[in-house]
N, CA, C and O of each residue as an XYZ file, in Angstrom:
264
protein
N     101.453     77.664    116.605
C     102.809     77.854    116.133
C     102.993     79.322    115.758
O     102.179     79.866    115.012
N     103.978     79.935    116.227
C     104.321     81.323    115.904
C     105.295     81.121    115.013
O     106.096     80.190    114.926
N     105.028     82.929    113.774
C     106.522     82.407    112.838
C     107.211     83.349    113.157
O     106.642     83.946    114.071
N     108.419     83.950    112.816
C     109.369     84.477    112.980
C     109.873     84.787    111.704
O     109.365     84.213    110.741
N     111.070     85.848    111.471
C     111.533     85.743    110.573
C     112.257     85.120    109.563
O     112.258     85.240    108.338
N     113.107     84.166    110.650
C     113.753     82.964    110.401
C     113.065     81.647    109.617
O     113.649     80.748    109.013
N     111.939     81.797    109.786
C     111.032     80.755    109.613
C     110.510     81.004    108.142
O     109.301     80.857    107.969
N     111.272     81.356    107.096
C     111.585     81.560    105.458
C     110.520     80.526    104.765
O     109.441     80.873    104.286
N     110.924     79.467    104.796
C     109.556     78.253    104.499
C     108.364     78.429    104.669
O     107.411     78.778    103.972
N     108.586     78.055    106.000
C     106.474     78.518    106.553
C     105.894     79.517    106.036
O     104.712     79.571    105.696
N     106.860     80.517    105.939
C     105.704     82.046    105.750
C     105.646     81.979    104.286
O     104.750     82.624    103.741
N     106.503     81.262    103.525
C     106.287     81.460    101.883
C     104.844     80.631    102.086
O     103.786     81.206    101.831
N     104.863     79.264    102.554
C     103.701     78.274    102.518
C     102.740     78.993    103.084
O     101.724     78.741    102.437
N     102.500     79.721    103.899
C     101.562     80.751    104.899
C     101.325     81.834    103.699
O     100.158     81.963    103.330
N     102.181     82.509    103.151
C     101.790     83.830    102.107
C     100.950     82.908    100.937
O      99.926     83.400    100.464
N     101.390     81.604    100.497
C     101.049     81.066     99.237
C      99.122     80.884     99.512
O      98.161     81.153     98.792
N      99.246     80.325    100.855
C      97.517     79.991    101.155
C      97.268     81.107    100.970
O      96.818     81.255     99.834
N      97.342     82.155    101.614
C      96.922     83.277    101.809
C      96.405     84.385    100.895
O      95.528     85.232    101.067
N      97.319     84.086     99.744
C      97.701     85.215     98.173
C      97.560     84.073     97.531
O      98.691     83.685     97.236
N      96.468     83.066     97.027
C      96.868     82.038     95.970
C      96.921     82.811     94.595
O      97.350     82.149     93.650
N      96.566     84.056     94.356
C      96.085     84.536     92.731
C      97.625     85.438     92.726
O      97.931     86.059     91.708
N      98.620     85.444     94.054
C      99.327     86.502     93.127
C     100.549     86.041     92.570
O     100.497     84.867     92.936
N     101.785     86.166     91.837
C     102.690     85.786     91.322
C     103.602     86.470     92.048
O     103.724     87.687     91.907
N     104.390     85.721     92.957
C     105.892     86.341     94.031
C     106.567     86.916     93.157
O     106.885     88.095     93.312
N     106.971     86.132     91.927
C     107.857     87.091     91.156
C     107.494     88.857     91.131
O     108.514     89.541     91.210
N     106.286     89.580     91.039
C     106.076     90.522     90.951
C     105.579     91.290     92.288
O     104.789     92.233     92.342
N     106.181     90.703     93.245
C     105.750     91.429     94.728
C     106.481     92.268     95.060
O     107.436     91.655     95.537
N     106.801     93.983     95.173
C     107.412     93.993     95.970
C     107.536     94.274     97.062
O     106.493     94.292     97.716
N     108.846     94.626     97.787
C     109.458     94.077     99.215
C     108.286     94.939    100.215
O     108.017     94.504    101.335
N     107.727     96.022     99.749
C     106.888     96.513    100.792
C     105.766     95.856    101.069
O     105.552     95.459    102.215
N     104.981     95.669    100.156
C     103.854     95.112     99.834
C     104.409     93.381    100.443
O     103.348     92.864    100.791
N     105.070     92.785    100.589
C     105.810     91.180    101.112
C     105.997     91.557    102.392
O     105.852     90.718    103.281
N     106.368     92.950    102.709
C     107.018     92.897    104.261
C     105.420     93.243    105.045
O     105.193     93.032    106.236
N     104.574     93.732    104.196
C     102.828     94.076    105.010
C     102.137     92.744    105.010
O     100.985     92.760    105.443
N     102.554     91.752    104.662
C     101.699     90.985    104.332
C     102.165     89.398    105.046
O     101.469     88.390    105.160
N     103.848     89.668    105.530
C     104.004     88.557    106.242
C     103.729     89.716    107.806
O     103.643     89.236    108.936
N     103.671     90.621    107.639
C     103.250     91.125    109.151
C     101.806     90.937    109.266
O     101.325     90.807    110.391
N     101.040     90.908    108.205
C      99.527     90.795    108.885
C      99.294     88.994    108.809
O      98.164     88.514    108.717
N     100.395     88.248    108.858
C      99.843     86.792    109.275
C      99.112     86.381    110.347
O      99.790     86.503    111.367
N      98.258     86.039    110.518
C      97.683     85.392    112.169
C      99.272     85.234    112.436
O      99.916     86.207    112.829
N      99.741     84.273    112.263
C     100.192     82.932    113.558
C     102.349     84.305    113.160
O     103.415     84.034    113.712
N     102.233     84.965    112.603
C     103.327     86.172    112.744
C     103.814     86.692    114.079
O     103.004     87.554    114.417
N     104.644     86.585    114.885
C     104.970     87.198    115.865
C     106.816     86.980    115.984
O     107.581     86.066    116.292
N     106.952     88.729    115.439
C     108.387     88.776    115.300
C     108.564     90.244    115.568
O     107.527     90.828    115.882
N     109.734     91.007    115.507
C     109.353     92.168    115.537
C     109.792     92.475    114.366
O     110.695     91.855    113.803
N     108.973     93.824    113.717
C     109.380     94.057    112.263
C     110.160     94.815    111.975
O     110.312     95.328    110.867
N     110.958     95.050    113.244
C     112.472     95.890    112.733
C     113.378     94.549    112.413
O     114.109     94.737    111.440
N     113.476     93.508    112.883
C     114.265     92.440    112.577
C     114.263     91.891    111.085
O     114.720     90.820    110.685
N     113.750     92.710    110.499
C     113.260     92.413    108.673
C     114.471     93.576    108.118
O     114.851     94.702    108.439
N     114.805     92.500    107.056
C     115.592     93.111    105.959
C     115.709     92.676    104.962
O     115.111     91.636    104.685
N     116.608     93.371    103.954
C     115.622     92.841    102.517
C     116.246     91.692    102.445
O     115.366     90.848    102.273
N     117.266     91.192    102.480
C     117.757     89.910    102.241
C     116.878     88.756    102.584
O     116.643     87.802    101.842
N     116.388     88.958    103.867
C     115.480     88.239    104.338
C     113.752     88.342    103.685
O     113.004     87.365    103.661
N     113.456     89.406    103.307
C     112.491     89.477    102.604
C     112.418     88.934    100.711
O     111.431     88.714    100.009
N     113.706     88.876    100.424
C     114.162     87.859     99.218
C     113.933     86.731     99.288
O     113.145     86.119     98.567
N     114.936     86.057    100.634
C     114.758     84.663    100.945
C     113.230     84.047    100.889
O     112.728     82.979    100.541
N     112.872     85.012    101.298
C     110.717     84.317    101.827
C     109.956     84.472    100.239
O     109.174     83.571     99.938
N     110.148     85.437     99.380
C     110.102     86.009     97.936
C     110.642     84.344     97.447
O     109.671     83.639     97.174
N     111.993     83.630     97.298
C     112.558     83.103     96.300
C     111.645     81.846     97.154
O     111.171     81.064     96.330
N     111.396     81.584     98.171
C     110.784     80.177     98.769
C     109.473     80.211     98.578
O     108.833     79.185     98.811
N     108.869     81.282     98.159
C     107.174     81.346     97.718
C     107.578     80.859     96.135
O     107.291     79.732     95.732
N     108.120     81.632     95.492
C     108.542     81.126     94.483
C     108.610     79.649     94.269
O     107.812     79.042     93.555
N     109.583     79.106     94.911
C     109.999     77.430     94.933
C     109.018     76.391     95.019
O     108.966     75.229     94.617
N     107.749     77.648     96.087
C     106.641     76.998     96.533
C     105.477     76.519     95.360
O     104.745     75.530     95.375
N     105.592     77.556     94.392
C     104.557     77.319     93.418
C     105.123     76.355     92.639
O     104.310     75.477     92.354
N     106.599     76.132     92.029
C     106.748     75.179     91.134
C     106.966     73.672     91.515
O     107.100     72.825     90.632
């Protein structure tokens, strides 16, 4: 399965395995935008990233922990 940017859910659930020790609330957008680009199963291009979209994946990691 490849993700995309669109794919807001998965990559929070994909960042959460990935980062279990860190707290989303305190990520920011650079450090979130390096880190859904170094996913294995990531294939998007990373000009198609913006911050809105890098919020959305931020507030669903979020959602993810509680």
């Amino acid at each position: 399965m490849t993700l995309k940017w669109t794919d807001v859910m998965d990559l929070a659930i994909e960042l959460s395995e990935s980062h279990p020790d860190v707290d989303p609330r305190y990520v920011n957008f650079v450090d979130l935008r390096n880190w859904v680009l170094s996913l294995e199963d990531f294939d998007d291009d990373p000009q198609r990233c913006g911050e809105k979209v890098l919020e959305a994946i931020q507030m669903a990691w979020i959602d993810e922990l509680d």
